[in-house]
C-alpha positions in Angstrom: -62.1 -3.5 33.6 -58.8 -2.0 35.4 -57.3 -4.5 37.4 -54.5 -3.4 40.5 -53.2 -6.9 39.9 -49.0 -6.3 40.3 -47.2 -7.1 37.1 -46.7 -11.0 37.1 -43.6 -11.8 34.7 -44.4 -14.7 32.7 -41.3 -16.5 32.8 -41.5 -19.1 35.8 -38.3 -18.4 37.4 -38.9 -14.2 36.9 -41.8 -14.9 39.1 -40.5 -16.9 41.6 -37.8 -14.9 42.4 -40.2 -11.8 42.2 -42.1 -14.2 45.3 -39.4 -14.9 46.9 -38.4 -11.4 47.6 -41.3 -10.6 48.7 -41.3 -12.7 51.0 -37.6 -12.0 52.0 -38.5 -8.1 53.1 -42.2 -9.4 54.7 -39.9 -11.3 57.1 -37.1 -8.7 57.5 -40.0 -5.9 58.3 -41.8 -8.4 60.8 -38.1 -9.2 62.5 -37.3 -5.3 62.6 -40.8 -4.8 63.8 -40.6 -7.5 66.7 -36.7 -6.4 67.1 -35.0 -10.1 66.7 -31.9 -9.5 65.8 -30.3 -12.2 63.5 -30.5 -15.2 61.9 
């Protein structure tokens, strides 16, 4: 079976940070989208 699963380092703090920037650019894209400007 093929999964389309993203690769998922095992080392805890590899995947956090892998998270975290995720979630870093889903925020920036939504603030661009919605124009707020700043912090």
């Amino acid at each position: 079976m093929i999964s389309n699963a993203p690769f998922m380092p095992a080392d805890p703090s590899e995947r956090f940070a892998m998270i975290f920037r995720a979630l870093q650019r889903s925020v920036a894209d939504n603030g661009y989208r919605l124009k707020i400007h700043g912090p």
